[in-house]
C-alpha positions in Angstrom: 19.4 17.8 7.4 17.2 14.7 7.3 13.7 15.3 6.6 12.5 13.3 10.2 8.7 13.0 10.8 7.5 14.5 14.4 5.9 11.6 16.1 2.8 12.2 18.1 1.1 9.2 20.7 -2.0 7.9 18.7 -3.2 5.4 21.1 -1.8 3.5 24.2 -2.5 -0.3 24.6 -1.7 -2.4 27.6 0.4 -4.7 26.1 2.9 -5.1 23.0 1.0 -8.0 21.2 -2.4 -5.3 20.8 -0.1 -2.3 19.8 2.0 -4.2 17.1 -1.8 -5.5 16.4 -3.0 -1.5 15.7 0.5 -1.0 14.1 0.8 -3.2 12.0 -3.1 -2.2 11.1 -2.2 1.2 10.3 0.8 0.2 8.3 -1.4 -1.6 5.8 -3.1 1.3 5.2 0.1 3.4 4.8 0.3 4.9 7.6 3.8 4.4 9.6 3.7 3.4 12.9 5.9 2.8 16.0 5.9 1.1 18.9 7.3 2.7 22.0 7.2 1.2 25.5 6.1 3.2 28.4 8.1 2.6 31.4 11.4 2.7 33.3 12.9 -0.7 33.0 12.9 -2.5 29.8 10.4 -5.5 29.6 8.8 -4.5 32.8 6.3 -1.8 30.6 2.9 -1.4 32.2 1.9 0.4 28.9 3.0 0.3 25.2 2.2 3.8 23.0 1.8 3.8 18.9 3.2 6.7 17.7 2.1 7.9 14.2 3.8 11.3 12.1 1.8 14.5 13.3 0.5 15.2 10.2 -1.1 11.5 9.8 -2.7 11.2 13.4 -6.0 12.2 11.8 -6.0 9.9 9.1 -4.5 7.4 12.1 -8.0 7.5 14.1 -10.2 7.6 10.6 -8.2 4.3 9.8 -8.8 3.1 13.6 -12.4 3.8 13.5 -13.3 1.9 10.5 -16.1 -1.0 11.7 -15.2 -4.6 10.9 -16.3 -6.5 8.1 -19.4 -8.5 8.8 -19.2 -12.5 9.0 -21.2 -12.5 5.7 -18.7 -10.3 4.4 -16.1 -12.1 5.6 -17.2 -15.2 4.4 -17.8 -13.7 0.7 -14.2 -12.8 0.7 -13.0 -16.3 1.9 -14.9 -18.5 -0.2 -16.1 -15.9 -3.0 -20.1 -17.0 -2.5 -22.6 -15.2 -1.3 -24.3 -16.4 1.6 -27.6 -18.1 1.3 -30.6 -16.4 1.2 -31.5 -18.1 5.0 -28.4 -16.3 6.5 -29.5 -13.1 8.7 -26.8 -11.2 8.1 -27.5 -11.6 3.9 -29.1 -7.8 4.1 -25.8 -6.7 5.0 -24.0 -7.8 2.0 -24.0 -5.9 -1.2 -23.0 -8.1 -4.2 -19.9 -6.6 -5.6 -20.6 -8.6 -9.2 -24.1 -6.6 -9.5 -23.5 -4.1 -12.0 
């Protein structure tokens, strides 16, 4: 017998483009993820469901709850510089070279 996952809703989204968006999100983070339509006639879907493996929903929503990255982080990991000193979000950024 093949050893298939039991798929549980994580999240619904109102369109495809933002669930393959929190797919392909909790992909990354090696989670697997599908998309399922929500309706009766195909490409006529008022909703679109994720569905993640029971046993992963939780780590699912820890992945989904993670905050963004901050512009000054954003912008370290872009350019590699810090931001200057003038910047207001500079207290937000911890310098990963500080030992």
């Amino acid at each position: 017998m093949h050893n298939v996952p039991d798929w549980q809703t994580f999240n619904v989204y109102p369109n495809y483009l933002a669930a393959h968006i929190a797919a392909g999100l909790l992909e990354n983070e090696g989670v697997p993820a599908l998309v399922w339509p929500l309706g009766c006639i195909p490409g006529l879907e008022i909703f679109v469901a994720v569905l993640v493996p029971r046993a992963l929903v939780h780590r699912a929503r820890w992945i989904h709850a993670l905050l963004s990255p901050t512009d000054a982080e954003l912008e370290f990991l872009a350019t590699g510089q810090l931001p200057s000193v003038d910047s207001p979000d500079t207290n937000d950024v911890v310098d990963p070279t500080a030992v």
